[in-house]
N, C-alpha and C positions, 0 to 999 in steps of 0.2 A: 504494500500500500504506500501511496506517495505521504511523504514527510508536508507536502504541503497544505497535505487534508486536515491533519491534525494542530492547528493553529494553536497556542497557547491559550486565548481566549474561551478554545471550545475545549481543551484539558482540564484547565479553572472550571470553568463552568461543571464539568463532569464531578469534580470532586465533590462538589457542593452537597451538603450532607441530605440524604432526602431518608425520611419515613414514612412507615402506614400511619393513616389515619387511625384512633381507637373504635368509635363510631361511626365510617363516614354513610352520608345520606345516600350513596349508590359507589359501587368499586367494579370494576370492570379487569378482566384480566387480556389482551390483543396480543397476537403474536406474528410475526413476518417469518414464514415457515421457508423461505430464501435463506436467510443468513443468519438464523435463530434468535434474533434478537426477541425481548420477551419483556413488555411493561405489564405491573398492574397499577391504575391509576383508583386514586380515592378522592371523593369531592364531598363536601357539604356545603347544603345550601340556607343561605336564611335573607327574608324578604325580598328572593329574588336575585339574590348575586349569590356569588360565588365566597364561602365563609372560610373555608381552607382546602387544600389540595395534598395529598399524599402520594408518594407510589414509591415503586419499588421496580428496578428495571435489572434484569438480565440481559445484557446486551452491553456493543459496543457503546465508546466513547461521544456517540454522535449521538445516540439516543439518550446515553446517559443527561448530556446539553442540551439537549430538547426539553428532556421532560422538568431539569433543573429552572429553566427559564421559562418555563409555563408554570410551576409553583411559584416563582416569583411575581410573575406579570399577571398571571390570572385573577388573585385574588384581591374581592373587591369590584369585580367586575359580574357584569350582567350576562347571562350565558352566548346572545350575540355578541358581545364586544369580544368574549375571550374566543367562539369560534371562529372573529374575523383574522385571531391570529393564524391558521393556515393559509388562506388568502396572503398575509405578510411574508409568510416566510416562501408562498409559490411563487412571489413578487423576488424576494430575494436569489432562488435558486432559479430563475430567469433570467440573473444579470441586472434587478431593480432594486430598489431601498425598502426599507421596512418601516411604514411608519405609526407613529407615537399609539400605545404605548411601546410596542410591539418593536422598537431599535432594534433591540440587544440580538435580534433574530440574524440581524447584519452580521455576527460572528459567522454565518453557515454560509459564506457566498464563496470560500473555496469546496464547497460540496459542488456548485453550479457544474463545475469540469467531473465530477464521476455520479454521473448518474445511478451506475448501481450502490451509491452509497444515500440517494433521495428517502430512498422508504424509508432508510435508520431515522432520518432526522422528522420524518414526519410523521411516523407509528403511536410517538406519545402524541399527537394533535386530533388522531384519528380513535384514543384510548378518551382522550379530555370529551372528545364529541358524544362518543357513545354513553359516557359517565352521565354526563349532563342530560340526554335523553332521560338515561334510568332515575336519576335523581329525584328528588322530594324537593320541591319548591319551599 
């Protein structure tokens, strides 16, 4: 794999501590049966936004920074506003910008060049969608 995929930005961002929720309002478990990468994400919801986010990712470093910066950026937000962040980040792996709240998505724009590394970074966007389907308002 090319050293340029793995940007410091998107290393940081991996480390970033993540847990499960204890109770979340709906947890979902997705998996990209390509490259085994494997999230399970956790949400609760209260009047309407998003109260907290958990998960837990088996997978590469790309997923691991996805799902980091979706518990960052999501919470607090309304379930459209946190789904507009796939929309940001298919802006960013275009060659486009990612914006507000949605920046920090701009770390993934050397994904642009290996497309079979796209589904890593957008599996937890696709775990956040489904969460929030299932969830409790």
């Amino acid at each position: 794999m090319s050293d340029d995929l793995y940007q410091r930005a998107i290393l940081e961002r991996a480390k970033a501590p993540a847990k499960r929720l204890e109770n979340p309002g709906a947890s979902v478990t997705v998996d990209n049966p390509l490259c085994g990468d494997r999230i399970t994400l956790d949400v609760t919801m209260e009047n309407g936004r998003i109260a907290a986010i958990g998960h837990q990712v088996r997978g590469c470093a790309l997923c691991q920074a996805s799902a980091a910066v979706i518990a960052a950026t999501a919470v607090g937000q309304a379930p459209a506003e946190a789904t507009a962040g796939r929309a940001a980040l298919d802006s960013v792996l275009k060659g486009g910008i990612a914006d507000s709240p949605w920046q920090e998505l701009s770390i993934f724009a050397p994904v642009q060049r290996h497309k079979s590394r796209q589904d890593c970074v957008r599996l937890p966007f696709t775990a956040l969608e489904q969460a929030l389907t299932a969830a409790k308002p």
